[in-house]
C-alpha positions in Angstrom: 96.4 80.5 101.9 93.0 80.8 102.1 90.7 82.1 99.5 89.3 85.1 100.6 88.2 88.4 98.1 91.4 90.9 98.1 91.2 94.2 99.9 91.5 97.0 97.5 94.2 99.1 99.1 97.1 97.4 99.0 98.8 98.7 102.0 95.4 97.1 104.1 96.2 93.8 101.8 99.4 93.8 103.0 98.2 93.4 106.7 95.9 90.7 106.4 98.9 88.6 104.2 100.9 89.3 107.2 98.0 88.2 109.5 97.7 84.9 107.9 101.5 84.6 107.7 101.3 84.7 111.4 98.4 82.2 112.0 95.3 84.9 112.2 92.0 84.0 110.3 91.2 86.6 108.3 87.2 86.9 107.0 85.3 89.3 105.1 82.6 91.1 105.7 80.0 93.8 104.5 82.1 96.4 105.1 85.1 95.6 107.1 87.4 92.4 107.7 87.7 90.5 110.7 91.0 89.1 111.9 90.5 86.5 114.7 94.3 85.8 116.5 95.4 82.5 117.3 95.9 82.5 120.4 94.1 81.5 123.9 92.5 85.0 124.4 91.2 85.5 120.9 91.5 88.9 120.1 89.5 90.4 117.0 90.8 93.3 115.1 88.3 94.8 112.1 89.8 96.0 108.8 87.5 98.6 107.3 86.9 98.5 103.6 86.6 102.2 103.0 88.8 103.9 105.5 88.1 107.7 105.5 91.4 108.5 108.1 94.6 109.2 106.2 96.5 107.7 109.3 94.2 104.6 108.8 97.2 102.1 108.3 99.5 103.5 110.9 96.5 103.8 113.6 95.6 100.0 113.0 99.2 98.5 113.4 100.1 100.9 116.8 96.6 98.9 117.6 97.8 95.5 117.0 100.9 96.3 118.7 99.4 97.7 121.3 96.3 95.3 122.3 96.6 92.2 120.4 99.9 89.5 120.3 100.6 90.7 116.7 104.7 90.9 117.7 105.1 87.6 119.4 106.4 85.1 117.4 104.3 81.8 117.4 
């Protein structure tokens, strides 16, 4: 696994060990994270640091789901 700084919630840190389960890259930023899929289309999803939504978690997987490949298997 690569070493990359943990995010401090550990429901968000859960994600990104599931991203890099499934092949994403997974980079820190200033104030965010970027996870780059692996496949031909490259799609980007961001990570904030500081989320200020309470639905924060549950917005950003029905996002994956919904505009990335984050179901398929590889």
């Amino acid at each position: 696994m690569p070493n990359r700084p943990r995010h401090p919630k550990s429901d968000l840190e859960a994600v990104l060990k599931e991203a890099e389960k499934k092949g994403w890259r997974v980079e820190k930023g200033r104030r965010y994270y970027k996870m780059y899929c692996p496949c031909e289309t490259k799609h980007l999803k961001t990570v904030k640091l500081t989320p200020s939504d309470r639905n924060y978690l549950t917005n950003l997987l029905g996002q994956l789901k919904r505009a990335t490949c984050w179901e398929k298997e590889e």
